[in-house]
LOLO-22326 format. One record per residue (C-alpha): chain; residue in three letters; residue number from 0; x, y, z. Coordinates in nm, 3 decimals, padded with zeros to 5 digits. Layout:
BEGIN
pt chain = A | res = ALA | n = NUM | c1 = X | c2 = Y | c3 = Z
...
This chain:
BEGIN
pt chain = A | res = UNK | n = 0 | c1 = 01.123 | c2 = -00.906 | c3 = -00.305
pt chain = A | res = UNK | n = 1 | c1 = 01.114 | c2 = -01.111 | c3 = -00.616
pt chain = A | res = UNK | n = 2 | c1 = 00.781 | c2 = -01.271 | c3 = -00.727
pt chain = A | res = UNK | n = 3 | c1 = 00.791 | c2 = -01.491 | c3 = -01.044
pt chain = A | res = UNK | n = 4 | c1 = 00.579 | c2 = -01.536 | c3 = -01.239
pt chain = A | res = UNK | n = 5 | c1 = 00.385 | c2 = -01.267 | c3 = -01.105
pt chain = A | res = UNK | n = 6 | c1 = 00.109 | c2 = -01.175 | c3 = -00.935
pt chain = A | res = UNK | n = 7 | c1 = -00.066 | c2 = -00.924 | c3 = -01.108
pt chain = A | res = UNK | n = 8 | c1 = 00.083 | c2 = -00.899 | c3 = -01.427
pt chain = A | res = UNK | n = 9 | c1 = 00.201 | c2 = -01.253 | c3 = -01.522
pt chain = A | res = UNK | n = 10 | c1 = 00.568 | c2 = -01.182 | c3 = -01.590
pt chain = A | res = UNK | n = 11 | c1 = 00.841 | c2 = -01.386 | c3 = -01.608
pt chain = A | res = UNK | n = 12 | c1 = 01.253 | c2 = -01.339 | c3 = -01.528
pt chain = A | res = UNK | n = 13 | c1 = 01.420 | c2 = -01.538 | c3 = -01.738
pt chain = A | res = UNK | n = 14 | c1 = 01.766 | c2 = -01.688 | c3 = -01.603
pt chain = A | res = UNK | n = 15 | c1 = 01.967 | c2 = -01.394 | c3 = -01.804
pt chain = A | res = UNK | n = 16 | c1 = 01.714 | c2 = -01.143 | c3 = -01.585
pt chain = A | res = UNK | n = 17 | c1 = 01.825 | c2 = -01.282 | c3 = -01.272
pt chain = A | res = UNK | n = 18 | c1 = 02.210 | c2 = -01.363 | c3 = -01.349
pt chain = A | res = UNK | n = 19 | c1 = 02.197 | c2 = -00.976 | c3 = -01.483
pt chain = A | res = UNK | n = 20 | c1 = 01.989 | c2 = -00.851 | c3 = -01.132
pt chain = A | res = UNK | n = 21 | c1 = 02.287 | c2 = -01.043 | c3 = -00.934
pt chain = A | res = UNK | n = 22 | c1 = 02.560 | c2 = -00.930 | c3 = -01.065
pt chain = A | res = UNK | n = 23 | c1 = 02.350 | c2 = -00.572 | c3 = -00.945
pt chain = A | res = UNK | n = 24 | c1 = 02.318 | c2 = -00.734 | c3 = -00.548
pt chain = A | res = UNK | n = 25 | c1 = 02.688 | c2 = -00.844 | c3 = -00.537
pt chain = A | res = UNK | n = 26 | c1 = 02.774 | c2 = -00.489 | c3 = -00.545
pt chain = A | res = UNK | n = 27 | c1 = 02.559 | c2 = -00.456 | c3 = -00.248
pt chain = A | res = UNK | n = 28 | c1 = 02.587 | c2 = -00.697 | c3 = 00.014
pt chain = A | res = UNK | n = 29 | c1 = 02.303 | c2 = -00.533 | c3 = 00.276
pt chain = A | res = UNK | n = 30 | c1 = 02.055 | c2 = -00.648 | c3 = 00.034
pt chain = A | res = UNK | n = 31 | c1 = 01.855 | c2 = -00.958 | c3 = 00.131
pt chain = A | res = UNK | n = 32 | c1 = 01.606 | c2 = -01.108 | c3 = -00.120
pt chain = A | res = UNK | n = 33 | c1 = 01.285 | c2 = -01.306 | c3 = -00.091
pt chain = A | res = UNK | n = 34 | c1 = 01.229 | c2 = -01.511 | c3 = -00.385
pt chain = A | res = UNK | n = 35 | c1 = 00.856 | c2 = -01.571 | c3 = -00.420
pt chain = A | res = UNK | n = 36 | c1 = 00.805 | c2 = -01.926 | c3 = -00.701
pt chain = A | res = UNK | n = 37 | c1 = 00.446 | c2 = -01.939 | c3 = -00.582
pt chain = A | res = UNK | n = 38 | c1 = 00.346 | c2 = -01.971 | c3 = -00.951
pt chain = A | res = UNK | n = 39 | c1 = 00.705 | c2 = -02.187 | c3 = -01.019
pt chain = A | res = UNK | n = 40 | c1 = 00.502 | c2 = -02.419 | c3 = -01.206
pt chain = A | res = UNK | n = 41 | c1 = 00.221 | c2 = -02.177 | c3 = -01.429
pt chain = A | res = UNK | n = 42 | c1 = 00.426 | c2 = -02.105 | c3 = -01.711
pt chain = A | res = UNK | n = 43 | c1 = 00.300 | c2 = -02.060 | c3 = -02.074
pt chain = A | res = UNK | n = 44 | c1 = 00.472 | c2 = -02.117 | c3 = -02.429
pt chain = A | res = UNK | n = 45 | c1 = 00.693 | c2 = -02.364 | c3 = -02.328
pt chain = A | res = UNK | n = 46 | c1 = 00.906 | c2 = -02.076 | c3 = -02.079
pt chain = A | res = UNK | n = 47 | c1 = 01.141 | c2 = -02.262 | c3 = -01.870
pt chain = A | res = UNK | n = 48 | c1 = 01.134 | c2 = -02.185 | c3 = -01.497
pt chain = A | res = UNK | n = 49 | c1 = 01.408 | c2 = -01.975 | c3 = -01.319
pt chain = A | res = UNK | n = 50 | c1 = 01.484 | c2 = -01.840 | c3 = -00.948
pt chain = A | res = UNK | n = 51 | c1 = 01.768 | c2 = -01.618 | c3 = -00.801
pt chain = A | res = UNK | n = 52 | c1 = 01.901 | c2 = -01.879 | c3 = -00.610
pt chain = A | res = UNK | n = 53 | c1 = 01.957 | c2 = -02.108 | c3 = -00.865
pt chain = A | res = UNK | n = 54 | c1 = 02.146 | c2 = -01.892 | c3 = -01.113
pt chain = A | res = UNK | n = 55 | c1 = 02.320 | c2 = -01.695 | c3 = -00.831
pt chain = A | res = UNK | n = 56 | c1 = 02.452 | c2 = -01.982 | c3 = -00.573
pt chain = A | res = UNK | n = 57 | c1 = 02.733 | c2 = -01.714 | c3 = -00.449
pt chain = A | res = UNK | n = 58 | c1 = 02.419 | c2 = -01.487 | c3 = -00.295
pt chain = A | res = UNK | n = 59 | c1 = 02.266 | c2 = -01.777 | c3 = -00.132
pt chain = A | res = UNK | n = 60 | c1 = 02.349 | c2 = -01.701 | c3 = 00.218
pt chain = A | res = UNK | n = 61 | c1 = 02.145 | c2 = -01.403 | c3 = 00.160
pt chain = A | res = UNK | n = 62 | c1 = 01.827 | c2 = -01.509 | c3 = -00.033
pt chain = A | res = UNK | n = 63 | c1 = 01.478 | c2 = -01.665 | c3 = 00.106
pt chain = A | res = UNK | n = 64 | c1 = 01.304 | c2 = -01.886 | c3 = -00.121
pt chain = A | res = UNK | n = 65 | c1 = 00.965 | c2 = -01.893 | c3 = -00.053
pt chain = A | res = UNK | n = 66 | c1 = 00.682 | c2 = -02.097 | c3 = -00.210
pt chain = A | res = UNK | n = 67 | c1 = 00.354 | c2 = -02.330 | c3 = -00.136
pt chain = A | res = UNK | n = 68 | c1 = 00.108 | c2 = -02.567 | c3 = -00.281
pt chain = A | res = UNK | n = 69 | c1 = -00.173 | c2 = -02.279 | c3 = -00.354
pt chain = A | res = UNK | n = 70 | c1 = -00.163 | c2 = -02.264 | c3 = -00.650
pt chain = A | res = UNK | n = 71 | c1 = 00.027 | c2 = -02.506 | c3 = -00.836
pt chain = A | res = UNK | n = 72 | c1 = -00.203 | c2 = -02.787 | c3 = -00.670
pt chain = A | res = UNK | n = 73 | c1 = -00.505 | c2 = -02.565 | c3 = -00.620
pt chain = A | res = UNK | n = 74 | c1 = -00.479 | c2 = -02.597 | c3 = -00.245
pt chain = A | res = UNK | n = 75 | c1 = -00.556 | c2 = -02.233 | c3 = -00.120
pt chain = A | res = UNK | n = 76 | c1 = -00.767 | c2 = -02.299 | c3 = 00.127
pt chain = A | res = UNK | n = 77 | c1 = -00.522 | c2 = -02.541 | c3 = 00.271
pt chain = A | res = UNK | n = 78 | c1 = -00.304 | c2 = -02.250 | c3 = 00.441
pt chain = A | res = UNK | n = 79 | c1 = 00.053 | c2 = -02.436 | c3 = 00.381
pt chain = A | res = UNK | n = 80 | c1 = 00.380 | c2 = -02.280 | c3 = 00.252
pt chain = A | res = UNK | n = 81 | c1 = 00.732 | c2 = -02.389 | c3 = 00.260
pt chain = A | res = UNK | n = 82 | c1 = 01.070 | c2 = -02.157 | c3 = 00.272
pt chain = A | res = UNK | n = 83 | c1 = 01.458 | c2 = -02.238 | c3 = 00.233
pt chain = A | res = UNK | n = 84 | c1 = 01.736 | c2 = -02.005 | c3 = 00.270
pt chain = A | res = UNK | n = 85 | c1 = 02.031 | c2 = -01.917 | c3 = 00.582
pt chain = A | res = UNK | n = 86 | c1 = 01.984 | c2 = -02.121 | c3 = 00.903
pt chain = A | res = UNK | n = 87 | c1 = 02.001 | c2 = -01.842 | c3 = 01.078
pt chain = A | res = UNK | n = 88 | c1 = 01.708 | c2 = -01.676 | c3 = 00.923
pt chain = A | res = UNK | n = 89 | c1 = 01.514 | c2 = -02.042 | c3 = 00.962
pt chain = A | res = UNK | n = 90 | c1 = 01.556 | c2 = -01.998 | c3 = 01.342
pt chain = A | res = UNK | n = 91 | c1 = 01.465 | c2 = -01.705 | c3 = 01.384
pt chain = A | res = UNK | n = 92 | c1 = 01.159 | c2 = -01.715 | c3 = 01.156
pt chain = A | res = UNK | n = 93 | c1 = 01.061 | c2 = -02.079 | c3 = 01.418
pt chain = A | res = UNK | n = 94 | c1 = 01.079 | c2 = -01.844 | c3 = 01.734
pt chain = A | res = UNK | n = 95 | c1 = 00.864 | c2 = -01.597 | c3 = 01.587
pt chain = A | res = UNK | n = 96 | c1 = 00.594 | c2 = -01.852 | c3 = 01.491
pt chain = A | res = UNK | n = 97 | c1 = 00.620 | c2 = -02.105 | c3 = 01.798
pt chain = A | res = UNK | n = 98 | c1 = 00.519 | c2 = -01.769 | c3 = 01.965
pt chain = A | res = UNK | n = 99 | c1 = 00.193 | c2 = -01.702 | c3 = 01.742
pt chain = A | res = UNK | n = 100 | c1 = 00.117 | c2 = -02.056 | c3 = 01.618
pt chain = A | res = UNK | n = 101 | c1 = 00.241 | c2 = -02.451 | c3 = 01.653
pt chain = A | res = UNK | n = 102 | c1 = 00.196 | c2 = -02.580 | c3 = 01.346
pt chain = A | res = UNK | n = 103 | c1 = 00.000 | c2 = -02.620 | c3 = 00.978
pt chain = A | res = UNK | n = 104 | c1 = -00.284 | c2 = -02.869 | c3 = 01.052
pt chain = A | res = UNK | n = 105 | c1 = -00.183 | c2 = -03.214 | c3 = 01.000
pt chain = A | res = UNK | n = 106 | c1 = -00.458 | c2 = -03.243 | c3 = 00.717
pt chain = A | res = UNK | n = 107 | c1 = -00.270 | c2 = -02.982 | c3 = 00.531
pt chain = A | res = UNK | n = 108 | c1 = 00.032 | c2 = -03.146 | c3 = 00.574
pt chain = A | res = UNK | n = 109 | c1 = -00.060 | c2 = -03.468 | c3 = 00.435
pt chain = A | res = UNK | n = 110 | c1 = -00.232 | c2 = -03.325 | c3 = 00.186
pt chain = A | res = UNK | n = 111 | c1 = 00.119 | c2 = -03.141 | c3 = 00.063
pt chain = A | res = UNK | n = 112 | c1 = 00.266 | c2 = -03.449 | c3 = 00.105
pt chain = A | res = UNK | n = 113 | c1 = 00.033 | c2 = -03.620 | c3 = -00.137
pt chain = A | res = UNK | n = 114 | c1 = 00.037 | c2 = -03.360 | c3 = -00.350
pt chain = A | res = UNK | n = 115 | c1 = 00.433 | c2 = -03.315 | c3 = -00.444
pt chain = A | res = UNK | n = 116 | c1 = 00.546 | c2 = -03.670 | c3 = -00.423
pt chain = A | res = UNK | n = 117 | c1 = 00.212 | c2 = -03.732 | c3 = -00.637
pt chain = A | res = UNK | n = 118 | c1 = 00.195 | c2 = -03.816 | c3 = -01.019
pt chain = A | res = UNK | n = 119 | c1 = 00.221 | c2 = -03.406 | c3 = -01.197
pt chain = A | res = UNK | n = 120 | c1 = 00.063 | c2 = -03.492 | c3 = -01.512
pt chain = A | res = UNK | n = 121 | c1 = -00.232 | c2 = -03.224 | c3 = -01.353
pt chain = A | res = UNK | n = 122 | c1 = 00.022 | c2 = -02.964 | c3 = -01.331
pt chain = A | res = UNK | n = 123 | c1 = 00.076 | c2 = -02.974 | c3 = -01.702
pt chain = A | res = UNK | n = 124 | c1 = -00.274 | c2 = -03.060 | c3 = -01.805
pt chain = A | res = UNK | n = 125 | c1 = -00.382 | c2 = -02.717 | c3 = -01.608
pt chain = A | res = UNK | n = 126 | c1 = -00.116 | c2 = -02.486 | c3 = -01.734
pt chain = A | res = UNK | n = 127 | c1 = -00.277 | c2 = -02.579 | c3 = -02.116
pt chain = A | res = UNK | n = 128 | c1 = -00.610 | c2 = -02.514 | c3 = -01.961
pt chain = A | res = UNK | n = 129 | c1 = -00.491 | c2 = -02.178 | c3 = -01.801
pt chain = A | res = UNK | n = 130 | c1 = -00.315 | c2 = -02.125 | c3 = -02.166
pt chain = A | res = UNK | n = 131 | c1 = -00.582 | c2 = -02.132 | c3 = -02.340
pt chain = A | res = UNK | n = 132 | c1 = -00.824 | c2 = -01.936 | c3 = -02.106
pt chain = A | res = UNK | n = 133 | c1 = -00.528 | c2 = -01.676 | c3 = -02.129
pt chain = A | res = UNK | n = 134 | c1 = -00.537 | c2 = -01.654 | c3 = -02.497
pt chain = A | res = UNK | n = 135 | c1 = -00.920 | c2 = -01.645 | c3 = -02.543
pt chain = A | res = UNK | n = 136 | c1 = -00.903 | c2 = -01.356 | c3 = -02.237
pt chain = A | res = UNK | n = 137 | c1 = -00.649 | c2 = -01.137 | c3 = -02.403
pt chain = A | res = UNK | n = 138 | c1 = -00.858 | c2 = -01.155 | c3 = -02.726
pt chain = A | res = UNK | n = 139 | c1 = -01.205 | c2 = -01.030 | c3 = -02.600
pt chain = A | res = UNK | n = 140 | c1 = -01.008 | c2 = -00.765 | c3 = -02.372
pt chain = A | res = UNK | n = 141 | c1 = -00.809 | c2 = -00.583 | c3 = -02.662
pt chain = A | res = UNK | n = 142 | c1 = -01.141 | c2 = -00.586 | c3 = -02.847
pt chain = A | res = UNK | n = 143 | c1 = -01.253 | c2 = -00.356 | c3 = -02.625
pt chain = A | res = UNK | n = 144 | c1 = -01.230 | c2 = 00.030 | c3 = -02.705
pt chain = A | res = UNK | n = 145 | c1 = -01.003 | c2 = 00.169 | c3 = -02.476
pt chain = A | res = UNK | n = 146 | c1 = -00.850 | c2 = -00.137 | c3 = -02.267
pt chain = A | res = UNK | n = 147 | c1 = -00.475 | c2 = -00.305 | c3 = -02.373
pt chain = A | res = UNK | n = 148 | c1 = -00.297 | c2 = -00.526 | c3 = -02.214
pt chain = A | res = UNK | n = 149 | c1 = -00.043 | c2 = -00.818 | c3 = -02.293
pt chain = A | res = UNK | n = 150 | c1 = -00.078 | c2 = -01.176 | c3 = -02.267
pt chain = A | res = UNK | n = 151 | c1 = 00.116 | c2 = -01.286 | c3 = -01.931
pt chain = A | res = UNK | n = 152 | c1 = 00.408 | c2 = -01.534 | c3 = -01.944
pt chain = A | res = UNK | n = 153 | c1 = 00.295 | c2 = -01.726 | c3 = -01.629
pt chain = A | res = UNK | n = 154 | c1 = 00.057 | c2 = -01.721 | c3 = -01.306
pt chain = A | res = UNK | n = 155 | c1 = -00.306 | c2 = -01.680 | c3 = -01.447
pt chain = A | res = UNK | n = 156 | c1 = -00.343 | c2 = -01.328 | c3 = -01.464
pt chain = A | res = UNK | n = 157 | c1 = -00.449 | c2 = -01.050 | c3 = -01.703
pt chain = A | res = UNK | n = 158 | c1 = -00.296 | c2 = -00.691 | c3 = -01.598
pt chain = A | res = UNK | n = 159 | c1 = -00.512 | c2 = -00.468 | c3 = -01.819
pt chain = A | res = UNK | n = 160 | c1 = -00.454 | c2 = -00.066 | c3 = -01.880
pt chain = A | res = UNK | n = 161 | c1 = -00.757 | c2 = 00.098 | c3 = -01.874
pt chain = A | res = UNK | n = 162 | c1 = -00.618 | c2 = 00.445 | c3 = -01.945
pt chain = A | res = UNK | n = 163 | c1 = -00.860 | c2 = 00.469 | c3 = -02.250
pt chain = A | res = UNK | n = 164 | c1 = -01.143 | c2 = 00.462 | c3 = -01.996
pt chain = A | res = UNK | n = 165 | c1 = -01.004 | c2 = 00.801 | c3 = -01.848
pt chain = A | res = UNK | n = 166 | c1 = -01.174 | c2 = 01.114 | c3 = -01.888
pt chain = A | res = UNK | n = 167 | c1 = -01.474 | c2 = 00.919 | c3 = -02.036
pt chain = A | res = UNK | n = 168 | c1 = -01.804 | c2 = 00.936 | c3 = -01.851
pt chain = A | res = UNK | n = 169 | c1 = -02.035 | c2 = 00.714 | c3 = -01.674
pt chain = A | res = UNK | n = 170 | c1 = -02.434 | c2 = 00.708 | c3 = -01.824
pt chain = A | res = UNK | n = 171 | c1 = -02.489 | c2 = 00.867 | c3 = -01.428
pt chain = A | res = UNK | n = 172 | c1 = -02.260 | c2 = 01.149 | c3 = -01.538
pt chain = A | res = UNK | n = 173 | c1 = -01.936 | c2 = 01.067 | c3 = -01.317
pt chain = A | res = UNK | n = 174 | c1 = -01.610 | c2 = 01.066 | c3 = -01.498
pt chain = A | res = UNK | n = 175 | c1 = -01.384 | c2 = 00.825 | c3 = -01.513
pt chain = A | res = UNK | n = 176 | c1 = -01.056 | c2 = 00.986 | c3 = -01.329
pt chain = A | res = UNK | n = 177 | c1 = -00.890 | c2 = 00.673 | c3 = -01.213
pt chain = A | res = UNK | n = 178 | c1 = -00.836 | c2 = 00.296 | c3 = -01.176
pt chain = A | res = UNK | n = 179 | c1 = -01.035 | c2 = 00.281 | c3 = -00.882
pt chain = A | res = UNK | n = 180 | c1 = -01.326 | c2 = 00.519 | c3 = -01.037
pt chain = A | res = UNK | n = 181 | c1 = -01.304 | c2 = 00.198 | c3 = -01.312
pt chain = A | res = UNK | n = 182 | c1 = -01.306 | c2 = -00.061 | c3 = -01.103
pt chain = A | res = UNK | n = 183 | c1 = -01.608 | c2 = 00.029 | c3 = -00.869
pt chain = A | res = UNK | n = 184 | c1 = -01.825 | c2 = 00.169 | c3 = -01.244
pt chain = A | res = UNK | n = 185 | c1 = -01.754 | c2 = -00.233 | c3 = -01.344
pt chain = A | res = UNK | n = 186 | c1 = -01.854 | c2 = -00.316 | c3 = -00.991
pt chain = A | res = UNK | n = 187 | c1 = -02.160 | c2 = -00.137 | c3 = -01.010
pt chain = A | res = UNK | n = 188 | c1 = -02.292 | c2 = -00.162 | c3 = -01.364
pt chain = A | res = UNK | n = 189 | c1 = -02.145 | c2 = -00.504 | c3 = -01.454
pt chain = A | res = UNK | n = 190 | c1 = -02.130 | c2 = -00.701 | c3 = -01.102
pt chain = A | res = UNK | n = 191 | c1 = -01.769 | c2 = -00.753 | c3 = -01.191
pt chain = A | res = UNK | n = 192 | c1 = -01.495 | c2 = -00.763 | c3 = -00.910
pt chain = A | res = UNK | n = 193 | c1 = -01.202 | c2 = -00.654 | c3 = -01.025
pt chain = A | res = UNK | n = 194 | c1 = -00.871 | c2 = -00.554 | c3 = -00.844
pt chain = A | res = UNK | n = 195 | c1 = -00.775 | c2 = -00.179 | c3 = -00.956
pt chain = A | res = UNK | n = 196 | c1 = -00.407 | c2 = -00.113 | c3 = -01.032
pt chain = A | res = UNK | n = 197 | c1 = -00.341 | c2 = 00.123 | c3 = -00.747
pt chain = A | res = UNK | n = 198 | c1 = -00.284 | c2 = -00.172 | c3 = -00.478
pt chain = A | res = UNK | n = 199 | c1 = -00.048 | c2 = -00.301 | c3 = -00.708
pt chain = A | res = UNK | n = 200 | c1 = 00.171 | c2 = 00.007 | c3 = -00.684
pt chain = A | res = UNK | n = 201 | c1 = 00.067 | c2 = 00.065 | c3 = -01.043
pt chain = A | res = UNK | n = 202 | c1 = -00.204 | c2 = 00.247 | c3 = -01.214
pt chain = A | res = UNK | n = 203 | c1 = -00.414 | c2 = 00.297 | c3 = -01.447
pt chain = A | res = UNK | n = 204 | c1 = -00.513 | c2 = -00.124 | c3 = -01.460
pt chain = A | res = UNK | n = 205 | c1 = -00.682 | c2 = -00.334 | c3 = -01.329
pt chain = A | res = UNK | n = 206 | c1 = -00.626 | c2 = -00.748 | c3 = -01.261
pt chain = A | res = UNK | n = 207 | c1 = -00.816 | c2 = -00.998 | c3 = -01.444
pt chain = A | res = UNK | n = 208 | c1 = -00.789 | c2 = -01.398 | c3 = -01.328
pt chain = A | res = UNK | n = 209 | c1 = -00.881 | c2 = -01.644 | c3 = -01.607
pt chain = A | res = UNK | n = 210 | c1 = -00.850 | c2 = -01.915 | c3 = -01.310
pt chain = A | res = UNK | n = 211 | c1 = -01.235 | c2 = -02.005 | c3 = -01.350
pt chain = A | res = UNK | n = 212 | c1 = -01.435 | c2 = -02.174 | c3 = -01.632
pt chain = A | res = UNK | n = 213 | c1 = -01.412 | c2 = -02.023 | c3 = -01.934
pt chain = A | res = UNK | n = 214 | c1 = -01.748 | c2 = -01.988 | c3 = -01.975
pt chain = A | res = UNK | n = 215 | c1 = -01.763 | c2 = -01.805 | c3 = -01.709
pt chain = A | res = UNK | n = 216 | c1 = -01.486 | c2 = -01.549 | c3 = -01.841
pt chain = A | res = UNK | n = 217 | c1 = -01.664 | c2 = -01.528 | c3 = -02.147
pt chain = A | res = UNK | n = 218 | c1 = -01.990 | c2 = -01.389 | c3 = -01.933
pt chain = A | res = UNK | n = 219 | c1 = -01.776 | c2 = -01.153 | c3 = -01.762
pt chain = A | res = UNK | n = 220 | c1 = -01.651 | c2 = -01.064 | c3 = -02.121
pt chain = A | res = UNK | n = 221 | c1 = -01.942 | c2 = -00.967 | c3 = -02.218
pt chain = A | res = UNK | n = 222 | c1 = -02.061 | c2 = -00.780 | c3 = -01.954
pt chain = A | res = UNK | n = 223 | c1 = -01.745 | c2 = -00.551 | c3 = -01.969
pt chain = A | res = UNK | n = 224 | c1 = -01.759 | c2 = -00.479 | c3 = -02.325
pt chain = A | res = UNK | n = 225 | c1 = -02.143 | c2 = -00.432 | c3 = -02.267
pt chain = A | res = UNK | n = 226 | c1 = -02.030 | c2 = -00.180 | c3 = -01.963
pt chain = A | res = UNK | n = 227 | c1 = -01.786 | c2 = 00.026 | c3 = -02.191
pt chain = A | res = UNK | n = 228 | c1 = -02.034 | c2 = 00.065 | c3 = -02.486
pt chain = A | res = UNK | n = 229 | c1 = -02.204 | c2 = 00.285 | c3 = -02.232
pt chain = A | res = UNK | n = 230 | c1 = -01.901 | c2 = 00.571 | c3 = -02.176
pt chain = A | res = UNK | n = 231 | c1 = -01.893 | c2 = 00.828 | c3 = -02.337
């Protein structure tokens, strides 16, 4: 399973990636691939979008494309995603969900509707927005002792190491051993909710989203370099 840009650390395959991960899968035809573009559209820095199954049309008959109107359009809430990819695969994925569900509501649908055959200039308008959240985030977070991380090349994600942190201790006395021990010491001194590495199959971060106001980031800024003056 592909996912680019990414969700959490904002990286992007360029078309070289994928051309050099197909040449890889032709060697091994039992290997399917979902190709999630659910961020297609959050890029940063002018990066030009790329997915498997345009770069590699001779593995199409085994790639899924999957995608939606989340979060290019801001629609979350809306519940609607679209996938392409064998017509076998499409049938079979139709059974499955006549069995468990009929349809997406017909507001979402409209709404989809509306939204891709709609004028884009808000597409491009929010992706500066999310730039320059992204750019103001990644500044306050390498300020602080002990935290690095790199600015993401899509999606609106920070993935921040906090291996600094480790070994230092919380004013109640508890060290710091892990992402999660992190996570919940932000959660409990700072009132911030943050996702810890370890669910992400890597540690030791943690996920920051700049998709909210930027004042808003800059309050959680300063609570977390408020929180980590207090390790020791």
């Amino acid at each position: 399973m592909l996912n680019s840009p990414s969700n959490p650390s904002g990286a992007v395959f360029s078309a070289g990636e994928l051309k050099a991960l197909a040449e890889v899968l032709e060697r091994h035809p039992g290997v399917w691939t979902i190709s999630d573009d659910m961020y297609e559209h959050v890029l940063f820095d002018g990066r030009p979008f790329a997915t498997l199954a345009a770069v590699a049309p001779q593995l199409a008959d085994r790639i899924f494309t999957v995608n939606g109107c989340s979060k290019t359009y801001a629609m979350t809430g809306w519940r609607l995603g679209f996938g392409a990819g064998p017509a076998e695969v499409v049938r079979a994925m139709a059974r499955l969900q006549a069995q468990s569900s009929l349809n997406p509501s017909s507001v979402s649908q409209a709404a989809a509707v509306a939204a891709l055959n709609g004028p884009q200039d808000i597409v491009r308008e929010r992706c500066a927005i999310f730039q320059a959240r992204r750019d103001a985030l990644v500044k306050r977070l390498k300020a602080v002792p002990g935290l690095a991380c790199e600015p993401p090349e899509g999606a609106f994600y920070v993935y921040v190491s906090c291996a600094g942190w480790l070994g230092k201790r919380t004013p109640q006395g508890k060290a710091l051993e892990n992402d999660a021990d992190v996570t919940t010491f932000l959660l409990e001194t700072a009132h911030l909710a943050l996702p810890n590495g370890a669910g992400y199959g890597l540690s030791p971060y943690f996920r920051v989203s700049f998709a909210a106001e930027q004042t808003l980031l800059e309050r959680a800024c300063d609570r977390l370099a408020a929180a980590a003056a207090t390790l020791s």
